[in-house]
C-alpha positions in Angstrom: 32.8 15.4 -46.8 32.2 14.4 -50.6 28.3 15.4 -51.6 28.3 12.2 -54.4 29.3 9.5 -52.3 26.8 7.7 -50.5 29.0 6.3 -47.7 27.7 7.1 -43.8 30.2 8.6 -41.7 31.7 5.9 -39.6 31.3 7.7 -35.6 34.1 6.4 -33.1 33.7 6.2 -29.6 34.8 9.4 -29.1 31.8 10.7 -30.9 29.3 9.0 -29.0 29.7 10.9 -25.7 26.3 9.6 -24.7 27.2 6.2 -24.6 30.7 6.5 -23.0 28.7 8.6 -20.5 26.1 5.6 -19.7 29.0 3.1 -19.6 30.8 4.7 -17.3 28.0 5.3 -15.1 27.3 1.7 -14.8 31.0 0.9 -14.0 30.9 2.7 -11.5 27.3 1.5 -9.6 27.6 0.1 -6.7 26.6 -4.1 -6.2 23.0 -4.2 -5.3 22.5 -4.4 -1.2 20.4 -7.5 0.1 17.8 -5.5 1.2 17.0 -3.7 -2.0 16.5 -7.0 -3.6 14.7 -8.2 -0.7 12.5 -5.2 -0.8 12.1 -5.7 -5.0 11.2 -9.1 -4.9 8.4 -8.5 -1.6 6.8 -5.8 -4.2 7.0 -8.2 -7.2 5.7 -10.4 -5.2 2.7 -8.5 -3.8 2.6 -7.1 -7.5 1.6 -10.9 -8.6 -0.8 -11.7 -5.9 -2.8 -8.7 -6.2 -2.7 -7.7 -10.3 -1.3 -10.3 -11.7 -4.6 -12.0 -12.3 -5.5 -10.7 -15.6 -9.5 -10.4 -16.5 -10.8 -8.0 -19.5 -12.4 -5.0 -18.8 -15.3 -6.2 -21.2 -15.9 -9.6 -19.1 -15.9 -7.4 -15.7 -18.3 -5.4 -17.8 -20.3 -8.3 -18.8 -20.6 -10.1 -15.4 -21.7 -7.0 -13.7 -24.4 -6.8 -16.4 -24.9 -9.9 -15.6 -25.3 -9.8 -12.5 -27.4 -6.5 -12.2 -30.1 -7.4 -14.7 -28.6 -3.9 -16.7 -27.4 -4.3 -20.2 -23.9 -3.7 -21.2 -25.3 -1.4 -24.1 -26.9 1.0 -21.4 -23.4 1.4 -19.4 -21.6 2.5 -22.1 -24.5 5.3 -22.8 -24.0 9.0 -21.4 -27.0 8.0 -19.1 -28.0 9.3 -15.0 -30.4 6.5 -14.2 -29.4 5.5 -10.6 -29.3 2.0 -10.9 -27.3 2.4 -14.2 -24.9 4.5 -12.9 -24.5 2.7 -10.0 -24.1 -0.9 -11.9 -20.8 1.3 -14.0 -19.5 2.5 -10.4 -19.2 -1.0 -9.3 -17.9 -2.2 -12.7 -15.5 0.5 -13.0 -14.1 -0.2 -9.4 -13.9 -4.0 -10.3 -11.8 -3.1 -13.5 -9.9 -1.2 -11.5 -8.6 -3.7 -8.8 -8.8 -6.7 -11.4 -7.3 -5.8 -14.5 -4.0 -4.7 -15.2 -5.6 -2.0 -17.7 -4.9 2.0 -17.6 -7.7 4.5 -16.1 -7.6 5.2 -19.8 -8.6 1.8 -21.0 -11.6 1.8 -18.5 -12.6 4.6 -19.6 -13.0 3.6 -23.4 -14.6 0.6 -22.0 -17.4 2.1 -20.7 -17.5 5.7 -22.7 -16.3 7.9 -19.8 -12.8 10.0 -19.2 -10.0 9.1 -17.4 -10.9 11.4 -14.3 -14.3 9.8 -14.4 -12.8 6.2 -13.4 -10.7 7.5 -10.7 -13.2 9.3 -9.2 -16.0 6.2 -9.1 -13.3 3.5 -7.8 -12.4 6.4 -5.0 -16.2 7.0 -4.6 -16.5 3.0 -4.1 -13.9 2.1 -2.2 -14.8 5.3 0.6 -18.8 4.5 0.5 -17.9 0.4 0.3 -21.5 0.2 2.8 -23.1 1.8 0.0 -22.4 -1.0 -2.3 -21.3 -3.7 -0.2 -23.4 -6.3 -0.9 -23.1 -6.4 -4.5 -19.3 -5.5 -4.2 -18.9 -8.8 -2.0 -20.5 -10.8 -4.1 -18.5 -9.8 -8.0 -15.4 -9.9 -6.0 -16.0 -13.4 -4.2 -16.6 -14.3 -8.0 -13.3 -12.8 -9.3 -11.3 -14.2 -6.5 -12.4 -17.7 -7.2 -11.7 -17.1 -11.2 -8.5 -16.2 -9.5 -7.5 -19.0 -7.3 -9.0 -21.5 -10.2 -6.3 -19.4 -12.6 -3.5 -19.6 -10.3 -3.8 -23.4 -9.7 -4.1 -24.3 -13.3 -0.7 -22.0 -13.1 -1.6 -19.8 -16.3 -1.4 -15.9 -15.5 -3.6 -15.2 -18.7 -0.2 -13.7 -20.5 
């Protein structure tokens, strides 16, 4: 190979073991059974009707702040206050079930880790008599945003 020229080397197919490789695999895959797709489309399905609403974590955020009387600006602080850190429980739970956004995301949302999210939806969802009442009432709210989305036929993306 000449130094001065400034031709790239042409690669043949023979060169390119990787993609022979993938080609051949897929040649040789068998035709999907009627089950499998049976099975893919009862989890895309269950995918849509459950997730596929899509609300932002910072309108959860704001309708629980709304609907506790606690400002936004005081869930996103490092604070212990019970009613505080009760309101962000429930909120962090809600984002959890209603948006299609990453532990990580939440936890941005409201200033906390990733660990921190999973731990208060898991903390919800076992002590639901704990926070039942307000629980009901956010997610009787999201579910009507829901079916009011759904109708209108828009997924929000």
């Amino acid at each position: 190979m000449m130094l001065d020229t400034l031709e790239k080397p042409t690669l043949t197919a023979a060169d390119r073991p990787a993609r022979r490789l993938r080609a051949s695999l897929l040649d040789r895959a068998p035709d999907p059974q009627p089950w499998a797709i049976e099975s893919i489309l009862s989890v895309t399905h269950h995918f849509r009707s459950k997730r596929a609403f899509r609300i932002s974590c910072g309108e959860i955020l704001a309708l629980v702040a709304l609907e506790t009387g606690i400002p936004v600006s005081h869930m996103r602080k490092h604070t212990k206050l019970a009613n505080v850190s009760r309101a962000r429980l429930v909120a962090c739970y809600l984002m959890y079930e209603y948006s299609l956004a990453s532990l990580k995301v939440i936890g941005r949302t409201v200033s906390r880790d990733h660990t921190t999210i999973s731990a208060s939806h898991s903390r919800v969802r076992d002590d639901r008599a704990e926070f039942e009442p307000l629980v009901s009432h956010l997610e009787t709210i999201l579910d009507r945003r829901r079916a009011e989305t759904c109708r209108k036929g828009s997924f929000n993306g």
